[in-house]
Backbone bond lengths (Angstrom), bond angles and torsions (degrees), N, CA, C in turn:
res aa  C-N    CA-C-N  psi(-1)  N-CA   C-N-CA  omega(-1)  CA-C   N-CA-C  phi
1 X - - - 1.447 - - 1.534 107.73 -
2 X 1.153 104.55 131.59 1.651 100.85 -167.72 1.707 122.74 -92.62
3 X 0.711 141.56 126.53 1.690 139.21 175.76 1.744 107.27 -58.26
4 X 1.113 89.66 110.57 1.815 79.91 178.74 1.742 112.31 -120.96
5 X 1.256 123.57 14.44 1.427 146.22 147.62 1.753 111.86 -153.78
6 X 1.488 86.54 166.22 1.521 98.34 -178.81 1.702 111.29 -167.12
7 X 1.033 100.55 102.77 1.639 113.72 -170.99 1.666 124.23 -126.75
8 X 1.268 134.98 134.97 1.701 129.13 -178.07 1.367 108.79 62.33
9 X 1.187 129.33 -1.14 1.444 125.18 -171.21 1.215 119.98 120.31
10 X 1.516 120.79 -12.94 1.558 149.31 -175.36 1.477 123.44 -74.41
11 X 1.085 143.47 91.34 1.347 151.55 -153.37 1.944 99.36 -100.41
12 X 0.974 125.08 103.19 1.770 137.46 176.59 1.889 101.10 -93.81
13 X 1.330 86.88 109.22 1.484 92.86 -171.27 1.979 114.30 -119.63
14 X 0.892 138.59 134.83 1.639 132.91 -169.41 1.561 105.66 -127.84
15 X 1.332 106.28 129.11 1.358 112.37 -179.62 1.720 110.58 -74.89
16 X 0.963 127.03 155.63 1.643 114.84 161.37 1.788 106.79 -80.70
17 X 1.394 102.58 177.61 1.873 99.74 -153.23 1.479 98.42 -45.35
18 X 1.770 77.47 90.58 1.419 112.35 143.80 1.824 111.98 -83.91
19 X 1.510 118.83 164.54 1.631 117.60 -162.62 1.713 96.61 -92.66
20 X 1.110 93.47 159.62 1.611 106.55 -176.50 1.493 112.16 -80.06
21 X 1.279 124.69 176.04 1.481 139.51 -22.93 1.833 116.94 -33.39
22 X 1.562 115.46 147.92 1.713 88.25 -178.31 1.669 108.63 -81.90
23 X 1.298 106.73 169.85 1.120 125.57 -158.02 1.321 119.97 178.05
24 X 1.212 155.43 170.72 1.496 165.75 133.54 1.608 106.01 -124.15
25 X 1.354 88.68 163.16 1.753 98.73 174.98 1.820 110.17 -97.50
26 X 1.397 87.37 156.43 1.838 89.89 175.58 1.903 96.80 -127.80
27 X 1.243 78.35 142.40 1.390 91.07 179.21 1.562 131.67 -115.93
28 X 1.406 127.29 113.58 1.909 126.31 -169.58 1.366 122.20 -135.51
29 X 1.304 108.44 76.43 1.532 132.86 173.81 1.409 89.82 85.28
30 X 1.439 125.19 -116.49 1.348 95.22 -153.43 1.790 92.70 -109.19
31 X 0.975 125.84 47.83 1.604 131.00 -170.83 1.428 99.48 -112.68
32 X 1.622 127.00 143.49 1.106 127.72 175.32 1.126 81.85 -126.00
33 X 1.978 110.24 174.65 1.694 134.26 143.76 1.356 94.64 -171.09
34 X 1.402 75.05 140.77 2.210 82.15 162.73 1.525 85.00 -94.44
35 X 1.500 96.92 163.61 1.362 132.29 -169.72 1.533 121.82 -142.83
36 X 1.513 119.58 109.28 1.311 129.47 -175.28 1.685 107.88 -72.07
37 X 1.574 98.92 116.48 1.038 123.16 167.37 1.941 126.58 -35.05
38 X 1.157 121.63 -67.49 1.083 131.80 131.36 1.582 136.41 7.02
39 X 1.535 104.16 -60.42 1.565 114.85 -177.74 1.653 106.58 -136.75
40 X 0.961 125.55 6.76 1.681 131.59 -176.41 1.413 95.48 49.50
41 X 1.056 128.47 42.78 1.785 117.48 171.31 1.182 93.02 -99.57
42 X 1.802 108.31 -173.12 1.290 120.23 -155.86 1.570 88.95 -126.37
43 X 1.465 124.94 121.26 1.644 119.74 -168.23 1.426 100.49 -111.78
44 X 1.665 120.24 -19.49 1.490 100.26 165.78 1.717 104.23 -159.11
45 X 0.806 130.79 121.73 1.592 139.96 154.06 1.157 80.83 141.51
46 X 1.392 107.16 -154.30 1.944 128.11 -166.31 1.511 114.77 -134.48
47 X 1.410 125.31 135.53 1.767 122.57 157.44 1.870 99.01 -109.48
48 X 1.191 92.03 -179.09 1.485 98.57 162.54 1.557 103.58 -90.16
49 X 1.143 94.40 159.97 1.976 113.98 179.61 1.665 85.07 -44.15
50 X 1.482 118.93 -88.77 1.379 103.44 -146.11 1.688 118.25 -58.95
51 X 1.564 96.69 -22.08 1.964 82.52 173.44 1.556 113.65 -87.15
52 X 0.965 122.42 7.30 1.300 125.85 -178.38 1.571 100.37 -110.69
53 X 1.299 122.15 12.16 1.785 121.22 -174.99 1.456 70.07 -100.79
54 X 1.881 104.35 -73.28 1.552 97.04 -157.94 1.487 132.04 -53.38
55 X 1.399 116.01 -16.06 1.099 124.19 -179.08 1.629 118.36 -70.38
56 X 1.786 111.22 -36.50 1.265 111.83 147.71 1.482 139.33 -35.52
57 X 1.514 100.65 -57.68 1.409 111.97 -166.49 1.631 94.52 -84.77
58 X 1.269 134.45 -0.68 1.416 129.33 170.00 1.903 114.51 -97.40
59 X 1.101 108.32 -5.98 1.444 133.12 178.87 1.384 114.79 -95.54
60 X 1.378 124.20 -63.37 1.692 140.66 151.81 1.344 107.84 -31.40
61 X 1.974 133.95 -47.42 1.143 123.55 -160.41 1.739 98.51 -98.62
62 X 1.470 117.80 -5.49 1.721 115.34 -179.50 1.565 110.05 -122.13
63 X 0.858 125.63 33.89 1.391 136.22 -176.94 1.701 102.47 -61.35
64 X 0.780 109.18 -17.03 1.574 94.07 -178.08 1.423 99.42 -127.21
65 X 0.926 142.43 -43.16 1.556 125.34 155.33 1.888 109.81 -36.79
66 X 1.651 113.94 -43.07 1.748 97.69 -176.42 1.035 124.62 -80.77
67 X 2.177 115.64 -7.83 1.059 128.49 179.18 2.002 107.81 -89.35
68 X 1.311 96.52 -2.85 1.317 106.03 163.74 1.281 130.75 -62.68
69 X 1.671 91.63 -75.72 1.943 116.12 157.57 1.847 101.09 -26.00
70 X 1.162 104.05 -79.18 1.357 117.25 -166.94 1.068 111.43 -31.17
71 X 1.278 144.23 -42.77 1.355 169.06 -149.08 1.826 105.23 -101.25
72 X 1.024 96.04 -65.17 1.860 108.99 169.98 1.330 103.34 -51.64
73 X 1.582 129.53 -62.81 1.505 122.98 -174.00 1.350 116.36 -87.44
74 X 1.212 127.29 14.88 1.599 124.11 132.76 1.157 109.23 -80.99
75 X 1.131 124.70 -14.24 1.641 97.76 177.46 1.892 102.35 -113.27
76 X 0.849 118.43 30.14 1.297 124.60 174.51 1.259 112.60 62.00
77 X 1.491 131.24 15.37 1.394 133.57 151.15 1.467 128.58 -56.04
78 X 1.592 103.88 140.95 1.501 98.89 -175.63 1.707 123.72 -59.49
79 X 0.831 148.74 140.79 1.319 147.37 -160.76 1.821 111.94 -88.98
80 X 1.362 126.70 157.82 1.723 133.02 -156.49 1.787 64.01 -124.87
81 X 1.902 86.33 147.78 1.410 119.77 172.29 1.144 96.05 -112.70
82 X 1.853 121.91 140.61 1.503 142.88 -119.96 1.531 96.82 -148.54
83 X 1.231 146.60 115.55 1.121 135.63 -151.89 1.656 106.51 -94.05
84 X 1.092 126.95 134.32 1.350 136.02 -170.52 1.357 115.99 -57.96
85 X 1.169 120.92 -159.29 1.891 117.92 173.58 1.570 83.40 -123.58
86 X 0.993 147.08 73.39 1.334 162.78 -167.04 1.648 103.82 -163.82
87 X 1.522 113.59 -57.86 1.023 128.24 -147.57 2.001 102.15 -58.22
88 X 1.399 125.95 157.50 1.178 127.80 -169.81 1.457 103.41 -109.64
């Protein structure tokens, strides 16, 4: 599963055809959730409030770059690295 951002400590990871709704998981120490593409919510596991705020507002501002990924790893394309809310 590939890392295709990584920001605050937050690891954004996408399965290849992985099953729908789209989504990838984010990852913060030992906390998982996948996360719907769509609405940056959290549709199954847990973050803490604040990595799961930022993980929103880092989801909301790449929506079409993750609806990219999404698209590439159903089709078994290699995946584009997505610049974090870190990034300068």
């Amino acid at each position: 599963m590939p890392t295709i951002a990584w920001f605050y400590g937050i690891a954004i990871r996408m399965y290849f055809k992985d099953h729908p709704p789209p989504h990838f998981e984010a990852t913060y120490g030992e906390h998982e959730a996948n996360i719907a593409i769509a609405t940056g919510e959290v549709i199954d596991g847990r973050l803490p409030r604040t990595a799961a705020r930022l993980v929103k507002q880092w989801t909301l501002a790449h929506q079409s770059e993750l609806h990219s990924n999404w698209e590439r790893a159903r089709a078994n394309i290699p995946l584009e690295r997505i610049a974090g809310l870190d990034a300068d």
